[in-house]
PyMOL commands that place a pseudoatom at each C-alpha (Angstrom):
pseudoatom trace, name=CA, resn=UNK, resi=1, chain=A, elem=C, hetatm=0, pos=[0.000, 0.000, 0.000]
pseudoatom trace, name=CA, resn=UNK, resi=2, chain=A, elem=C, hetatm=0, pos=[1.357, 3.374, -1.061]
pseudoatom trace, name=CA, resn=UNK, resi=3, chain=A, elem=C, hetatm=0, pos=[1.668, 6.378, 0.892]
pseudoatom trace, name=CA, resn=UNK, resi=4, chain=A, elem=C, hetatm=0, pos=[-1.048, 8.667, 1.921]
pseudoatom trace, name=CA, resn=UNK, resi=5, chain=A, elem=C, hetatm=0, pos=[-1.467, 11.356, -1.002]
pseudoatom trace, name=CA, resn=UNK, resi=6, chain=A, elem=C, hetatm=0, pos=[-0.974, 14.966, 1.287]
pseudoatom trace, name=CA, resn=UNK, resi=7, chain=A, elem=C, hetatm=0, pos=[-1.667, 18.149, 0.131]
pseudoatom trace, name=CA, resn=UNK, resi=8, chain=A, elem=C, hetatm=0, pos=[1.420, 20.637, -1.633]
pseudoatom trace, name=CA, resn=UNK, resi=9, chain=A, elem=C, hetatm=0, pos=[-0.045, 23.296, -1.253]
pseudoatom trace, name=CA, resn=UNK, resi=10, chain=A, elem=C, hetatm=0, pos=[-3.475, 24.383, 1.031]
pseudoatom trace, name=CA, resn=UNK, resi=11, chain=A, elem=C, hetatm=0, pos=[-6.163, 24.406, 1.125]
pseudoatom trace, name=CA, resn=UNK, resi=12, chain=A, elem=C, hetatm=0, pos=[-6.206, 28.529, 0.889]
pseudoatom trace, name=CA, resn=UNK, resi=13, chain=A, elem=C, hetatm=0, pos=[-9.013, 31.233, 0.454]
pseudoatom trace, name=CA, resn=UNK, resi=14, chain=A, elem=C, hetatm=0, pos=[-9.143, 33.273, -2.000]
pseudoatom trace, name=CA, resn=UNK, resi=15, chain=A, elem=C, hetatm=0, pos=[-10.802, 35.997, -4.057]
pseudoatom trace, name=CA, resn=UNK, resi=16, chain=A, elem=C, hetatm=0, pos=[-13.503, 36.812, -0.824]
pseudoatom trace, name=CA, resn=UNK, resi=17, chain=A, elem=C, hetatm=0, pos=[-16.561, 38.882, -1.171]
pseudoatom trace, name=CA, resn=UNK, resi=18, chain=A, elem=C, hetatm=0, pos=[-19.491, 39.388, 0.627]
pseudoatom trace, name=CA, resn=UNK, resi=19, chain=A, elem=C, hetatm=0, pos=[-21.446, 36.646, -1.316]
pseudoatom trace, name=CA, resn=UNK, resi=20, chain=A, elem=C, hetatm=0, pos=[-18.423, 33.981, -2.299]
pseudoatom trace, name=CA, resn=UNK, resi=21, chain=A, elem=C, hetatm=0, pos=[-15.532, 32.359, -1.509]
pseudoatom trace, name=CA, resn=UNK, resi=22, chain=A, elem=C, hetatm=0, pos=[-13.154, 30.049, -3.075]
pseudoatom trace, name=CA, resn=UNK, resi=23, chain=A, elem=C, hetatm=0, pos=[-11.267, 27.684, -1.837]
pseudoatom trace, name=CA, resn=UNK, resi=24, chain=A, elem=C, hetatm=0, pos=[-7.788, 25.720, -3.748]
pseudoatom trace, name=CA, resn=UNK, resi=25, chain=A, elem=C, hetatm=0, pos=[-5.464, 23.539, -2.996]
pseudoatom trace, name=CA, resn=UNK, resi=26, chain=A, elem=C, hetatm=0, pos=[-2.956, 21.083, -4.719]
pseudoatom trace, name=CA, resn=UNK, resi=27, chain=A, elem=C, hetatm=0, pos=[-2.241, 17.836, -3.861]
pseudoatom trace, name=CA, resn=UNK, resi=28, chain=A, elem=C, hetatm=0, pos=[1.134, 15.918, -4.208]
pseudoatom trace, name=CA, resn=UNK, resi=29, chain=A, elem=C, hetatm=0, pos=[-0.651, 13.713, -7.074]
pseudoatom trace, name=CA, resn=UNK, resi=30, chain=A, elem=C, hetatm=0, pos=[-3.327, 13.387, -9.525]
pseudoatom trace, name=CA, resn=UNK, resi=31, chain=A, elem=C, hetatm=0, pos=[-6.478, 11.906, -6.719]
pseudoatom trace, name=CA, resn=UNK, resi=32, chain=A, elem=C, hetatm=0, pos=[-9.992, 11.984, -6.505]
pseudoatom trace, name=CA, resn=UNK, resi=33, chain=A, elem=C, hetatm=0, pos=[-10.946, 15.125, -4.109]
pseudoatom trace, name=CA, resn=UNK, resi=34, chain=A, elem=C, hetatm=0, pos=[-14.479, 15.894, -2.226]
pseudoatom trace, name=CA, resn=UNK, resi=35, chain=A, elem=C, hetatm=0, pos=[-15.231, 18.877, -0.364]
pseudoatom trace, name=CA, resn=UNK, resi=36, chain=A, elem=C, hetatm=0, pos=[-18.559, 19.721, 1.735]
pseudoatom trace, name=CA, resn=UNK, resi=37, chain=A, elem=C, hetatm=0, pos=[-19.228, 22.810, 3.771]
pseudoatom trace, name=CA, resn=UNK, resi=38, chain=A, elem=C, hetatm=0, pos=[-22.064, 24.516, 5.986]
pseudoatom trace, name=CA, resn=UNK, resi=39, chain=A, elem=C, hetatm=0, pos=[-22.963, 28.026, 7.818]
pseudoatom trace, name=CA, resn=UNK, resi=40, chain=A, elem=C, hetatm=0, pos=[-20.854, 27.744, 11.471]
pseudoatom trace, name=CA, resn=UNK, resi=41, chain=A, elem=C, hetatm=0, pos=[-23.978, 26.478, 13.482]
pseudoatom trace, name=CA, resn=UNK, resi=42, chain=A, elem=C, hetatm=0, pos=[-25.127, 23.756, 11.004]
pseudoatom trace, name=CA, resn=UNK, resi=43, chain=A, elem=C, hetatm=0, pos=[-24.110, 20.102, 9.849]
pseudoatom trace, name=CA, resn=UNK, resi=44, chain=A, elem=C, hetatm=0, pos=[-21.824, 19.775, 6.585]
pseudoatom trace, name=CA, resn=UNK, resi=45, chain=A, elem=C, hetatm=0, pos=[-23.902, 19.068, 3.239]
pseudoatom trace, name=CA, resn=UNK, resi=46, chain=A, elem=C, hetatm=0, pos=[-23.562, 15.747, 1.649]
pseudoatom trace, name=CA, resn=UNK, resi=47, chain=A, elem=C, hetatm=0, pos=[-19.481, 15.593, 0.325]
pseudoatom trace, name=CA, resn=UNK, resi=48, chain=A, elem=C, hetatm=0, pos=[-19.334, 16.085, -3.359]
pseudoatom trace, name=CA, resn=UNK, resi=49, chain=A, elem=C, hetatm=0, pos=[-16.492, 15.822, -6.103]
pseudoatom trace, name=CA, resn=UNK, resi=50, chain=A, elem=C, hetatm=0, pos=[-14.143, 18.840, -7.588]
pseudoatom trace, name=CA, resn=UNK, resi=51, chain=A, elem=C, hetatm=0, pos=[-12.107, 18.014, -10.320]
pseudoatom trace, name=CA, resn=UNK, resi=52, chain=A, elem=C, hetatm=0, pos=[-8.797, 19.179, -11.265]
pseudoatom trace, name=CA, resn=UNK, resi=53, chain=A, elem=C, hetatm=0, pos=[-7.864, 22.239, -13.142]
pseudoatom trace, name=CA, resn=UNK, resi=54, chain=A, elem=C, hetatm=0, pos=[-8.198, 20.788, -16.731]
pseudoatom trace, name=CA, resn=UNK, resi=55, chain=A, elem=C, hetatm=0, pos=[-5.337, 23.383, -17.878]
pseudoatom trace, name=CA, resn=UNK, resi=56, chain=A, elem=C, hetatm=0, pos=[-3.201, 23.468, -14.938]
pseudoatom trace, name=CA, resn=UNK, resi=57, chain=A, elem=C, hetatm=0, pos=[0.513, 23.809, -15.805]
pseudoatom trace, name=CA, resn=UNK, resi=58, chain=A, elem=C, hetatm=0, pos=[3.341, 21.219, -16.111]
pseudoatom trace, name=CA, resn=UNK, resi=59, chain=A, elem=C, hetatm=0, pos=[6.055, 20.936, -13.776]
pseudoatom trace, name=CA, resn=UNK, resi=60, chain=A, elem=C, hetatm=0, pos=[8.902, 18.588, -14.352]
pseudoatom trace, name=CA, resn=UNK, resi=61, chain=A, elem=C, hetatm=0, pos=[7.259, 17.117, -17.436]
pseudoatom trace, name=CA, resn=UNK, resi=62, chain=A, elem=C, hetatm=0, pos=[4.006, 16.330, -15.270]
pseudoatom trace, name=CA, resn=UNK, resi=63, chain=A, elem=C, hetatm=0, pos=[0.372, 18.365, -14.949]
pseudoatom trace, name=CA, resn=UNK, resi=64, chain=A, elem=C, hetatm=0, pos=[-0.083, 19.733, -11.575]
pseudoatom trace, name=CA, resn=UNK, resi=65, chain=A, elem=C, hetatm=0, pos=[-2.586, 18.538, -9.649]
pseudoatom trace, name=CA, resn=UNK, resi=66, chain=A, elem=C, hetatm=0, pos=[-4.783, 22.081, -8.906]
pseudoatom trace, name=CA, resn=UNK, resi=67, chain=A, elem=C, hetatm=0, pos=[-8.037, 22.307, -7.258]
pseudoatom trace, name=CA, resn=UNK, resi=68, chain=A, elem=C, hetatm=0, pos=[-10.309, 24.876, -7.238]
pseudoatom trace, name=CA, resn=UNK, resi=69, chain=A, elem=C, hetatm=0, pos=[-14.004, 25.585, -5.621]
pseudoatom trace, name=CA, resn=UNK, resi=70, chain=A, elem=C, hetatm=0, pos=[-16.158, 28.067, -5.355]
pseudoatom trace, name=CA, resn=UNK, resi=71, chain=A, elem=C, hetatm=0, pos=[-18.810, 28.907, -3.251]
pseudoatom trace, name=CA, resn=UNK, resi=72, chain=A, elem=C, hetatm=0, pos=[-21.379, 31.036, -3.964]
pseudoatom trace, name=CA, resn=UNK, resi=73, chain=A, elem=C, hetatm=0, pos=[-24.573, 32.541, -2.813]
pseudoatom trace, name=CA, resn=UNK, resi=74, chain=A, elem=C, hetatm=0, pos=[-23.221, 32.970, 0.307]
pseudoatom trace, name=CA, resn=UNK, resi=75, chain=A, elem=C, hetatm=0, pos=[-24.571, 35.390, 3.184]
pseudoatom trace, name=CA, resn=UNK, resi=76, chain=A, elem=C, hetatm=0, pos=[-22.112, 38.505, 4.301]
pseudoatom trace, name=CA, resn=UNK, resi=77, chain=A, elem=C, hetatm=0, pos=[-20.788, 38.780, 7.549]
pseudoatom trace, name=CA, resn=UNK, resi=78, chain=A, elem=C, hetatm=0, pos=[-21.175, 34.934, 7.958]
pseudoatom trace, name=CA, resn=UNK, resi=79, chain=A, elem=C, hetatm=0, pos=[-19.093, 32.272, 9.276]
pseudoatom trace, name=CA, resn=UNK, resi=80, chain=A, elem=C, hetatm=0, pos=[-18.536, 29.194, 7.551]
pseudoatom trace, name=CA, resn=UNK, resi=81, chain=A, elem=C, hetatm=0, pos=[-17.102, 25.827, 7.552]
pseudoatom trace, name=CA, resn=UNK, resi=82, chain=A, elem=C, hetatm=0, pos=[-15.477, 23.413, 5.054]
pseudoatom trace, name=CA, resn=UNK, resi=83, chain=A, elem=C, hetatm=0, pos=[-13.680, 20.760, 4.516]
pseudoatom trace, name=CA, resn=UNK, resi=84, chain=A, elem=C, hetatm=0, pos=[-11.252, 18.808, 2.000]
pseudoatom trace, name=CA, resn=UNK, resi=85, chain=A, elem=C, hetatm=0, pos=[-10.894, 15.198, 1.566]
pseudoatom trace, name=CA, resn=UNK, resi=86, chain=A, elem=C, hetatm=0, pos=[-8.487, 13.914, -0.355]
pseudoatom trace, name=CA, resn=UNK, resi=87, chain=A, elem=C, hetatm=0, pos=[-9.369, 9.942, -1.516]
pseudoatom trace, name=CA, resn=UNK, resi=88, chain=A, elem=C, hetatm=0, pos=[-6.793, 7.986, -0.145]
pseudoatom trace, name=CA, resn=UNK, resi=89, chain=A, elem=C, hetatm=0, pos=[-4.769, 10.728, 1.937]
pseudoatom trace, name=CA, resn=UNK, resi=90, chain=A, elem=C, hetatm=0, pos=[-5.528, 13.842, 3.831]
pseudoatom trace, name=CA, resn=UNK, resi=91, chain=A, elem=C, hetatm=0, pos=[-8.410, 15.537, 5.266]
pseudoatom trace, name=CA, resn=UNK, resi=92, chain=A, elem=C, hetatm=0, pos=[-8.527, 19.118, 6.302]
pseudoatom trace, name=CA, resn=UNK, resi=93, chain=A, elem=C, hetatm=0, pos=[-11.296, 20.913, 7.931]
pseudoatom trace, name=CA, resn=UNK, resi=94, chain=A, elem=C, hetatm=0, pos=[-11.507, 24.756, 8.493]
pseudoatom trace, name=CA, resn=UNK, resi=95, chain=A, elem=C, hetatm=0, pos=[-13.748, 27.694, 7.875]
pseudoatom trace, name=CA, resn=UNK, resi=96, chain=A, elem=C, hetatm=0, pos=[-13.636, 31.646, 7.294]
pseudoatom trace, name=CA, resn=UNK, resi=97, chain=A, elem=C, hetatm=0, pos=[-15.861, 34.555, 7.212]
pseudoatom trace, name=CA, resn=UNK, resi=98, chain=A, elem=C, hetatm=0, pos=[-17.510, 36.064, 4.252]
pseudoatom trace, name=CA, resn=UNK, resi=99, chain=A, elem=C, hetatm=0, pos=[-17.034, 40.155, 3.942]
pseudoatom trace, name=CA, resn=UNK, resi=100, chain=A, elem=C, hetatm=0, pos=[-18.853, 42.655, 4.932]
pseudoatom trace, name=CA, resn=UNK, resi=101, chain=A, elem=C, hetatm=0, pos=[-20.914, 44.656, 2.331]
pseudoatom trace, name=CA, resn=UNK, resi=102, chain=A, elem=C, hetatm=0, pos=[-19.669, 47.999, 3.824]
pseudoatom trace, name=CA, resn=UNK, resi=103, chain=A, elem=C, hetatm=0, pos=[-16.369, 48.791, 2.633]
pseudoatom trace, name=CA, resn=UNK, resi=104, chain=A, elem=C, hetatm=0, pos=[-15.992, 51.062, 5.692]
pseudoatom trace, name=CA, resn=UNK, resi=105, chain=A, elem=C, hetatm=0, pos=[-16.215, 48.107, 8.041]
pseudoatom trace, name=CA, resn=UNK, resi=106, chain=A, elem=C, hetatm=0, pos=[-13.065, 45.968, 6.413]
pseudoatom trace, name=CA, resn=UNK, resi=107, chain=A, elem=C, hetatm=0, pos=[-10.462, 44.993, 8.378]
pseudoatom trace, name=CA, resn=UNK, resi=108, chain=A, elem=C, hetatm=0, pos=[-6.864, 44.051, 6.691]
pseudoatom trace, name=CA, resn=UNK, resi=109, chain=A, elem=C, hetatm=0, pos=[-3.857, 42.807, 7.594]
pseudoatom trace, name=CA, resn=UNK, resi=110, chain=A, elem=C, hetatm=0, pos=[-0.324, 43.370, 5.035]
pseudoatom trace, name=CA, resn=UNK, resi=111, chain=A, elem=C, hetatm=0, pos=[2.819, 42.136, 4.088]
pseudoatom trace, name=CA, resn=UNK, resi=112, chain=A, elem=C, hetatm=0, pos=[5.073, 41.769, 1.884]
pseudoatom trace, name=CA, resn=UNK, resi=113, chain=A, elem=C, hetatm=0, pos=[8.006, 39.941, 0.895]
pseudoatom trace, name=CA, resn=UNK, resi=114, chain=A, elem=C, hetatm=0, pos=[7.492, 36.821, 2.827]
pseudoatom trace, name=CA, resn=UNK, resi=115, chain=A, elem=C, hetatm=0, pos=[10.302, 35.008, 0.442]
pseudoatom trace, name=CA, resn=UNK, resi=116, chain=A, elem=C, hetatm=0, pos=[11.000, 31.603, 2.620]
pseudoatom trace, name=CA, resn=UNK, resi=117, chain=A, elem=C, hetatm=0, pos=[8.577, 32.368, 5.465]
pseudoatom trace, name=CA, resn=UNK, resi=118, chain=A, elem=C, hetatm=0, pos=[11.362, 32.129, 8.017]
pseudoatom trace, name=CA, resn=UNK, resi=119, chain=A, elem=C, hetatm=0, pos=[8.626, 34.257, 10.122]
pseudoatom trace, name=CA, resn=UNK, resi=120, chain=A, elem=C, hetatm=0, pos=[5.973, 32.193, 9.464]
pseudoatom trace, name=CA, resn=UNK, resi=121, chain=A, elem=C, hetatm=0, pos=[4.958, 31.277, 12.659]
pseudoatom trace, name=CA, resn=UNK, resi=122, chain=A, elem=C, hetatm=0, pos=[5.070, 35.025, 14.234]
pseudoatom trace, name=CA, resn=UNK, resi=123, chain=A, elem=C, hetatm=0, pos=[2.725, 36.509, 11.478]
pseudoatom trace, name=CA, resn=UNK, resi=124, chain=A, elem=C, hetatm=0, pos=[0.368, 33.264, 12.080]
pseudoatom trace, name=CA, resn=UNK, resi=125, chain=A, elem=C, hetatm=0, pos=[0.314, 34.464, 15.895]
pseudoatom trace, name=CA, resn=UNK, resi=126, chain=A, elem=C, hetatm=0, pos=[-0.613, 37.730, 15.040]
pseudoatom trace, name=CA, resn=UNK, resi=127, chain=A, elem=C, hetatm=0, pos=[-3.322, 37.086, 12.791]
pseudoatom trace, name=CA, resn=UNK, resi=128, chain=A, elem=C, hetatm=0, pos=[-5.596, 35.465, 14.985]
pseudoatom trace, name=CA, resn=UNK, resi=129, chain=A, elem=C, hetatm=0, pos=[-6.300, 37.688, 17.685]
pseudoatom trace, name=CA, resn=UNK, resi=130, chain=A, elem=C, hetatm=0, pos=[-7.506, 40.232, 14.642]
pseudoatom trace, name=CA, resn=UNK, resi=131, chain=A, elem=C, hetatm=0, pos=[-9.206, 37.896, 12.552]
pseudoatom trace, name=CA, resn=UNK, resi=132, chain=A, elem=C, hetatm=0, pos=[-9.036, 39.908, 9.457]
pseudoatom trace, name=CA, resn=UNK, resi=133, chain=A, elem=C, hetatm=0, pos=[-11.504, 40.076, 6.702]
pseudoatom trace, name=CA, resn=UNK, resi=134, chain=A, elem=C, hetatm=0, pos=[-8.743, 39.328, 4.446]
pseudoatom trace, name=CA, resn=UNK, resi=135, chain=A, elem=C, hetatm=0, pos=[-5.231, 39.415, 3.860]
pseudoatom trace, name=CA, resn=UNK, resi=136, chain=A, elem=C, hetatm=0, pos=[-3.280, 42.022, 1.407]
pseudoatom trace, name=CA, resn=UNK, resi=137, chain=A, elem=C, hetatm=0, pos=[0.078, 40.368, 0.439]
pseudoatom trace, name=CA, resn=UNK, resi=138, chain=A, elem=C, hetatm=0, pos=[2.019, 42.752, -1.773]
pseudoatom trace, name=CA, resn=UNK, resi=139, chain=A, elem=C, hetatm=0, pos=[4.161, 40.481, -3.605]
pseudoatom trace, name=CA, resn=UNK, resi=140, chain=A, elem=C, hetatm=0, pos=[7.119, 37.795, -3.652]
pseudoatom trace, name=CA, resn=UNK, resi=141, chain=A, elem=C, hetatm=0, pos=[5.877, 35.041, -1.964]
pseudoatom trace, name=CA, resn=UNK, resi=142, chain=A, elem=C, hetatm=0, pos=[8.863, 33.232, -3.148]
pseudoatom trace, name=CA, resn=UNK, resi=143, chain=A, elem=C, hetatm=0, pos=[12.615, 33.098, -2.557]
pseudoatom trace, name=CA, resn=UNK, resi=144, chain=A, elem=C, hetatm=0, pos=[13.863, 32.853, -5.760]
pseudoatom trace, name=CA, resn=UNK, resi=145, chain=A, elem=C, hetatm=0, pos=[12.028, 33.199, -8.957]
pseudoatom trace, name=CA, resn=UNK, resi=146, chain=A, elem=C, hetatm=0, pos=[8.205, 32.027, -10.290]
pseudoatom trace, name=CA, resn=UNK, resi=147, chain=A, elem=C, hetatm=0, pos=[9.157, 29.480, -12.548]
pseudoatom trace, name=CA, resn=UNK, resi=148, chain=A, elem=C, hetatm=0, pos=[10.433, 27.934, -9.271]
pseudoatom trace, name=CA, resn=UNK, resi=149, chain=A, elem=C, hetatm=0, pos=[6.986, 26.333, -9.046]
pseudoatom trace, name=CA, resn=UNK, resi=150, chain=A, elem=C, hetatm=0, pos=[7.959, 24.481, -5.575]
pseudoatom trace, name=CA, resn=UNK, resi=151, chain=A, elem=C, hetatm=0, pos=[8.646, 27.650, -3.610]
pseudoatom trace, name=CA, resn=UNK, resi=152, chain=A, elem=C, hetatm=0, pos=[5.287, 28.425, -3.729]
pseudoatom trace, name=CA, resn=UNK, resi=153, chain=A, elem=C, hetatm=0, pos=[4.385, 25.969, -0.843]
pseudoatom trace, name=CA, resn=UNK, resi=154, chain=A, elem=C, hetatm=0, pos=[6.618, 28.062, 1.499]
pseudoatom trace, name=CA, resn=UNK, resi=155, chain=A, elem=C, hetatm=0, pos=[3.654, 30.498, 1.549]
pseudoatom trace, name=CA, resn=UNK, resi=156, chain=A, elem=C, hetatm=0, pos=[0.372, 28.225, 0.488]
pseudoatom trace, name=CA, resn=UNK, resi=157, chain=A, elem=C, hetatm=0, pos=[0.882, 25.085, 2.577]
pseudoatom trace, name=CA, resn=UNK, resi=158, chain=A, elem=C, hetatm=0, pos=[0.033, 25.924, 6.011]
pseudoatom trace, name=CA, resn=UNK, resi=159, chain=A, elem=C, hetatm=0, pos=[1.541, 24.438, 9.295]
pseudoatom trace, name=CA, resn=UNK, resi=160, chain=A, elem=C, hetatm=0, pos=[-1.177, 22.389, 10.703]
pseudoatom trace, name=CA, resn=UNK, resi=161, chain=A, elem=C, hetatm=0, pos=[-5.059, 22.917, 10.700]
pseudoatom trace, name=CA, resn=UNK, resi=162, chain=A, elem=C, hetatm=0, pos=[-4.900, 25.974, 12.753]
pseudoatom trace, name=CA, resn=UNK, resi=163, chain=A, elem=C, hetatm=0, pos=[-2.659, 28.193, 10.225]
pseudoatom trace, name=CA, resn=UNK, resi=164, chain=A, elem=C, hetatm=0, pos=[-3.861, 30.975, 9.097]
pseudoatom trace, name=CA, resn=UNK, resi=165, chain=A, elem=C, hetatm=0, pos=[-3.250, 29.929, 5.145]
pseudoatom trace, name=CA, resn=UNK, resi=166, chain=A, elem=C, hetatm=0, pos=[-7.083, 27.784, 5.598]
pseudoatom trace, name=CA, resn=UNK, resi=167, chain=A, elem=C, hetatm=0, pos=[-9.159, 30.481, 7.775]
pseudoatom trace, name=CA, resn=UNK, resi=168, chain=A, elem=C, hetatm=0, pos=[-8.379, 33.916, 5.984]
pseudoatom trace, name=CA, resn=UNK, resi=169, chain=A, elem=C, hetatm=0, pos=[-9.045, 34.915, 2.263]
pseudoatom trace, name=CA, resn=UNK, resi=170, chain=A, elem=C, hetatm=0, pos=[-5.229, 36.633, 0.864]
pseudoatom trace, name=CA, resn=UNK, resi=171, chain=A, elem=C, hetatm=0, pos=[-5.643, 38.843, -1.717]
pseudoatom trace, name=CA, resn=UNK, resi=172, chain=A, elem=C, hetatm=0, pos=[-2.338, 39.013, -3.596]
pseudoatom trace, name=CA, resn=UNK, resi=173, chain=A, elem=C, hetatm=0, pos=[-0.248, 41.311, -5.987]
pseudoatom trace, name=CA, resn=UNK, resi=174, chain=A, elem=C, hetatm=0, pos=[2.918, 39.821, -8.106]
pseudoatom trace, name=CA, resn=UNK, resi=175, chain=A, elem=C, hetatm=0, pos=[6.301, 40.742, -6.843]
pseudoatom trace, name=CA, resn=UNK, resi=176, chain=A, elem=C, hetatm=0, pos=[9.189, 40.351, -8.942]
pseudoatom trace, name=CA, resn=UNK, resi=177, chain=A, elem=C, hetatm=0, pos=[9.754, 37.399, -7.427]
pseudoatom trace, name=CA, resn=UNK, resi=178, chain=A, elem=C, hetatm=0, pos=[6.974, 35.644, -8.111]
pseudoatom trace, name=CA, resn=UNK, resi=179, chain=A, elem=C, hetatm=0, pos=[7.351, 36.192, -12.168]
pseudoatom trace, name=CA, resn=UNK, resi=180, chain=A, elem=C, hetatm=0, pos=[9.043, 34.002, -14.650]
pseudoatom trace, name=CA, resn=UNK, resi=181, chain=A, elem=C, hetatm=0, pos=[6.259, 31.099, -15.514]
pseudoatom trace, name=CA, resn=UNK, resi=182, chain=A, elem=C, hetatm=0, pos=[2.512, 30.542, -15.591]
pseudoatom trace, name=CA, resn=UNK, resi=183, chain=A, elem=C, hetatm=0, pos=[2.384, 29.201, -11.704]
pseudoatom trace, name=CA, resn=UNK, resi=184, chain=A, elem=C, hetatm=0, pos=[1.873, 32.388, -10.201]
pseudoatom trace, name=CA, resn=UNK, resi=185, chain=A, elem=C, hetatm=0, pos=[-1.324, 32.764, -12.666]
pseudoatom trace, name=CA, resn=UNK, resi=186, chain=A, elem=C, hetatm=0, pos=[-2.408, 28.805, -11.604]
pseudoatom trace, name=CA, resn=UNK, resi=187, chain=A, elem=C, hetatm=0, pos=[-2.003, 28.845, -8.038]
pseudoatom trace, name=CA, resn=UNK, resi=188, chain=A, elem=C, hetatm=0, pos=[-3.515, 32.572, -7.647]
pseudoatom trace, name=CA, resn=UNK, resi=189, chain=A, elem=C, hetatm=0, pos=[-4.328, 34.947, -10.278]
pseudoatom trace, name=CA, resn=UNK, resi=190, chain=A, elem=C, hetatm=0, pos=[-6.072, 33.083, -12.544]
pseudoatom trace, name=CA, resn=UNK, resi=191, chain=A, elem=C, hetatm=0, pos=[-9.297, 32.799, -9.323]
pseudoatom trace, name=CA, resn=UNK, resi=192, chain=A, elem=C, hetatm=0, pos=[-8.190, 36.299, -8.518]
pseudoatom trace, name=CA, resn=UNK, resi=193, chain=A, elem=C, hetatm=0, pos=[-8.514, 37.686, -12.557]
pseudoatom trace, name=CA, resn=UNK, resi=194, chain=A, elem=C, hetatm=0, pos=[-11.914, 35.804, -13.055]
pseudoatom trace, name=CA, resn=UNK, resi=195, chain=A, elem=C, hetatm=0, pos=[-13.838, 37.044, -9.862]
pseudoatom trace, name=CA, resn=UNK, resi=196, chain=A, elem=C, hetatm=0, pos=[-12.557, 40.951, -9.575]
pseudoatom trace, name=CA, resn=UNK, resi=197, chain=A, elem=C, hetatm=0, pos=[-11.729, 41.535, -13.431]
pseudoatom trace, name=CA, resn=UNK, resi=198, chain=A, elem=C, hetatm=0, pos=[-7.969, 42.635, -12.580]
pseudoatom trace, name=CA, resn=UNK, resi=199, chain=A, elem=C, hetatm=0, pos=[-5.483, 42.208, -14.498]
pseudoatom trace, name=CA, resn=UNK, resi=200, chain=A, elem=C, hetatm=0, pos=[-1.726, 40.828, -13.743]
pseudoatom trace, name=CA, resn=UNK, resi=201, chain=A, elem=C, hetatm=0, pos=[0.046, 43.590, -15.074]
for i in range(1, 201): cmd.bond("trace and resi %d" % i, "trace and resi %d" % (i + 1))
show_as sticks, trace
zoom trace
């Protein structure tokens, strides 16, 4: 019997509003992935399949294996809880809060430059006792450069069930860093592009 297939990268939040959410992970290989969610106070819905990203790039002469789901119709201001199941390897439960419809009542956390995430573990402490509506990351999320496709788990994977990478949405900008292939784009902008109409550059 083979290992248990983990996740590479995630599950993280992205592209929040006040009525949707989307959550996206990748897993180490190609698997069969089911996700279910429900408001805070109520019992998950029945667990149903998301398919991989039919275009997702290659790395090393293989197609990444990228998920991505998103909810809709959601309620602002609203608490929520999902979970990730991959079929023959992890599970990973967590939640987050849809945004408020009032601009004036955001609340943001920044950085910038988080390269190797040697301070991982201080931002994650600080992050909780704000519980932002979202996260602003201003670019370079890797150490060396985009095309390095694996450097992108230094800031996507999380540290356990209780990092901050699976509760709060990041909205993110493209450092200099992060350019040089089409993984920044699969992992992020591509969600990010599609909901808010922005464009990379």
């Amino acid at each position: 019997m083979g290992e248990l297939i983990q996740f590479h990268c995630g599950p993280y939040l992205l592209a929040p509003t006040w009525d949707s959410m989307t959550v996206a992970w990748e897993s180490e290989r190609p698997c069969r992935a089911f996700a279910s969610f429900a408001r805070e106070d109520s019992p998950f819905c029945r667990p149903f399949e998301v398919l991989a990203v039919p275009d997702a790039p290659l790395f090393q002469g293989k197609q990444m294996a990228l998920y991505r789901w998103t909810l809709e119709g959601l309620e602002p201001e609203t608490s929520y809880r999902y979970r990730v199941e991959l079929e023959g390897g992890e599970t990973l439960s967590a939640g987050f809060r849809t945004l408020p419809k009032d601009p004036e009542r955001l609340h943001l956390l920044t950085l910038s430059d988080s390269h190797a995430f040697a301070t991982r573990e201080t931002f994650d402490r600080a992050v909780w006792p704000h519980r932002p509506d979202f996260i602003l990351h201003s670019g370079d999320i890797v150490e060396g450069t985009g095309a390095q496709t694996e450097q992108f788990a230094y800031f996507l994977k999380g540290q356990g069930e209780r990092d901050f990478i699976h509760w709060f949405p990041v909205l993110y900008a493209e450092g200099n860093h992060d350019q040089g292939g089409s993984y920044f784009d699969a992992y992020i902008y591509a969600v990010q592009d599609a909901r808010y109409g922005a464009s990379v550059r």
